[in-house]
N, C-alpha and C positions, 0 to 999 in steps of 0.2 A: 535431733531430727526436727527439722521443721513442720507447725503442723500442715493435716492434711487440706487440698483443696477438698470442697463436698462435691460427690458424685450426684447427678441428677437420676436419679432411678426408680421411677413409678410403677404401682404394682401392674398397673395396665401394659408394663412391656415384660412381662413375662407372659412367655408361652409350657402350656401346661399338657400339649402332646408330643413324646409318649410320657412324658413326665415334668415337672415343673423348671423351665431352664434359661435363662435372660443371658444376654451379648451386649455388651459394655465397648465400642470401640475407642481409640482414642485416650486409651486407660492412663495413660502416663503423660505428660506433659512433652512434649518431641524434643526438648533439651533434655532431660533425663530420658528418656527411650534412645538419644540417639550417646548418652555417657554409658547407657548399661551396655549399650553393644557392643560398644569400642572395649568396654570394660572386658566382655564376654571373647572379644574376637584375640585378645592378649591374654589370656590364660589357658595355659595347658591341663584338663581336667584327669583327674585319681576317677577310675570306674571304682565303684562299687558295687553294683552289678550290672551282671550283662547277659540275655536271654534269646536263646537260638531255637525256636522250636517253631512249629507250624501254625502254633496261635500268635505267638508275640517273636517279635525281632529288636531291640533295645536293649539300651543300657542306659544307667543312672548313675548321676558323678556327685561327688562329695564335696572337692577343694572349694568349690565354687562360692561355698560359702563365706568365705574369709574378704573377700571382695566389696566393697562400700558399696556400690551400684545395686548389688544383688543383695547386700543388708537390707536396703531402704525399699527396695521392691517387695523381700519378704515382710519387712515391716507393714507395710500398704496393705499386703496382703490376708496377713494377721491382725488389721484395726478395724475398731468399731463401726467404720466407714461398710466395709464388705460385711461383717454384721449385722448390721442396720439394714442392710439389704434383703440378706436370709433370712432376719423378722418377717418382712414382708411374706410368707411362704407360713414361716414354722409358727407364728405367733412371736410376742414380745417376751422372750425368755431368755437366762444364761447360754449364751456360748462361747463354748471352748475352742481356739485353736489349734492346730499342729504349732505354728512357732510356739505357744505359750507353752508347750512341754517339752520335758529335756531331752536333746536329740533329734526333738522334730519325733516324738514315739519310736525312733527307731527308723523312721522312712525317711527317703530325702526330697526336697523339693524339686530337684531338678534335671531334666532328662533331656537329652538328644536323641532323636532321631538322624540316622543317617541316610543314604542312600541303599534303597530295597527296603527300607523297615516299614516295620506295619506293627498293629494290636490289634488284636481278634475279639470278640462280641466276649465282654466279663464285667463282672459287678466286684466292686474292693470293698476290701474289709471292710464289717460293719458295725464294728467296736475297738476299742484298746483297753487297757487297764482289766484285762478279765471281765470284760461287759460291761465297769462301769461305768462306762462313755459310750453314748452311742453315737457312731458317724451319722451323721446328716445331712453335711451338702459338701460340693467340691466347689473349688475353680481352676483355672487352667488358664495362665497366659502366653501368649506369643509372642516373641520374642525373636524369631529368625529375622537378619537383617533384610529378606526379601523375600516374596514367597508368587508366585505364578499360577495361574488357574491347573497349566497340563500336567503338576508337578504333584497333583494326588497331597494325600497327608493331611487330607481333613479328618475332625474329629467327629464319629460318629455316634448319634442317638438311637440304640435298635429298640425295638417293638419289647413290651414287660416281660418278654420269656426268653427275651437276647435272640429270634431268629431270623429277624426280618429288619430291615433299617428303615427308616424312619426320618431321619436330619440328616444332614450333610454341611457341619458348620465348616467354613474354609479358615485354616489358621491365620487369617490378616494378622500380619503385625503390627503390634501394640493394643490387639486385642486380647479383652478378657472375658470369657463365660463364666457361668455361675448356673450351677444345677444341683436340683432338691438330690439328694443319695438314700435309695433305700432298698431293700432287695429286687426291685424291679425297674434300676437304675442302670442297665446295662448299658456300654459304649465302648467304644474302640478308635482306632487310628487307621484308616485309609492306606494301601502302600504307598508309601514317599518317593520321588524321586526328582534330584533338581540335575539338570546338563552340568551346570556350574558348580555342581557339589556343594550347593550352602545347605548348612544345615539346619534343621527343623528343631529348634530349641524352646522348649519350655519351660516353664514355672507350673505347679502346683503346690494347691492348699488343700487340707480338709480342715472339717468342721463338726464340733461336738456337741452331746446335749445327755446330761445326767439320765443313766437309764430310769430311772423316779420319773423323766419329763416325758417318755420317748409316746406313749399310749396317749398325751394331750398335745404333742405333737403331730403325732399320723392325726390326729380328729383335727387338730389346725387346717393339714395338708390336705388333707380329703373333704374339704367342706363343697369344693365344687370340681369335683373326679367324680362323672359316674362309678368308672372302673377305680375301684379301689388300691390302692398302694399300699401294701407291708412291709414293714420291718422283721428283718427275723436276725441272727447269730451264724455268722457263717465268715471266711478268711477269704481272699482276692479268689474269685472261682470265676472259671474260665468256661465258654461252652464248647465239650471238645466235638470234635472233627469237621463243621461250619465256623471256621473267622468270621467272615462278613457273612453270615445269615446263609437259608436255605435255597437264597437266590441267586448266589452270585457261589458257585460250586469252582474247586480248587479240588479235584481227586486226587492231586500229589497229597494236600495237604487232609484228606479225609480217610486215607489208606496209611497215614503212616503209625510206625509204632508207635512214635513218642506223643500220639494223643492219648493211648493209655492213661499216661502219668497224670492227666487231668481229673479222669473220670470218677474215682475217689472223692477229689472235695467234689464234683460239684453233687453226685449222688447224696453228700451227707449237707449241704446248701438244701438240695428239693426237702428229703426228711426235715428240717428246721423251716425250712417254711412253710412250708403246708402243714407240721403239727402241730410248730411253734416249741419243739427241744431245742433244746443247749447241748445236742451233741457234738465233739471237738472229732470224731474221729467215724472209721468204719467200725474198726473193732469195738466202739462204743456202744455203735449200733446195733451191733452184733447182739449184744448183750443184753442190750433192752429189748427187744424187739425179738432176740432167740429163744 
């Protein structure tokens, strides 16, 4: 791998409402953005999941991996270069990648959106290793060979309680974001929809930080937040029966059953944030709290 060009990225182009979040466009060099895509447009992708519900519509592929194009992007995406950047935010500390662990933790970086798809107002997991990593920031690149204003599928920034939106970043191609992650990290995806069926293809990273650092990290991160940001312990929680916030109302998608199945984590998300437990479950809480 050849090394990296350096990114120009001053702490002055971060924007810190509803939480701390910078837009990098131009992320790749348009020789290499225009090999990943031809790369991308020639492989037939292995789902490894795929999600039908009234919050989220997606799927997430695997094979993709194996691919030169999207080696050296993950690579990019995993170097000290985007590191160097989440200093900027978290302080000058250890960070841990998704690539630098085996499997990627178990997630994969890369998802398609198709036509109709959407992601509803959630916060992702805010640890691996049994807590002793704690997530800290994401990014997100774009990567569709084309993308059009009426075509939806932006990526959204909701209000610290995920009801209300707040940003409306448009996936430009060969754009990158980068946003602080912490329970009041909430975001989603816009419904999609291109005439010509191109699809809305991403990359995604996260990013770690030994739970020993995470209490001099928020005090990094909140040095200039009136409203403060927390961290707490909690798994990808979704807010059920509002996708896009309590303004933009879906009553197919607010009456159905299958937002049930949400309402679980995200009750046992509020308990850990606001007491600050490590409860994994209901029945946990059951228990303490019974």
């Amino acid at each position: 791998m050849e090394s990296l060009q350096p990114i120009k990225m001053l702490k002055d182009n971060w924007s810190i409402d509803p939480f701390p979040y910078a837009i990098i466009d131009n992320f790749l060099p348009s020789d290499e953005f225009e090999s990943l895509n031809y790369e991308l447009n020639q492989t037939s992708n292995l789902i490894q999941r795929q999600f039908e519900t009234p919050l989220e519509r997606k799927a997430i592929y695997t094979n993709i991996l194996s691919k030169e194009n999207a080696q050296g992007l993950i690579y990019r995406m995993a170097s000290d270069q985007i590191k160097d950047i989440i200093s900027q935010q978290i302080g000058l500390l250890d960070i841990v990648s998704m690539g630098e662990k085996l499997n990627f933790a178990g997630y994969s970086p890369y998802h398609i959106t198709r036509n109709e798809g959407y992601l509803g107002s959630h916060v992702d997991h805010s640890s691996i290793e049994n807590g002793k990593l704690r997530h800290i920031a994401n990014t997100i690149y774009y990567v569709s060979s084309k993308w059009e204003k009426g075509w939806g599928g932006q990526t959204i920034l909701f209000s610290r309680n995920g009801f209300c939106e707040k940003v409306l970043i448009d996936p430009i191609p060969n754009r990158l974001i980068v946003f602080i992650h912490t329970a009041n990290s909430f975001h989603g995806v816009r419904k999609y929809y291109s005439p010509e069926n191109i699809e809305r293809r991403t990359f995604y990273h996260d990013y770690y930080v030994k739970e020993s650092k995470i209490n001099l990290v928020m005090q990094n991160i909140n040095i200039n937040i009136n409203s403060k940001l927390v961290h707490s312990l909690h798994p990808t929680t979704f807010i059920p029966f509002f996708p896009f916030g309590i303004f933009h109302l879906n009553y197919k998608a607010v009456f159905s059953f299958k937002n049930l199945n949400y309402i679980p984590t995200y009750i046992v998300y509020l308990v850990n944030r606001y007491f600050g437990t490590r409860i994994s479950s209901i029945r946990k809480m059951l228990n303490i709290f019974g």
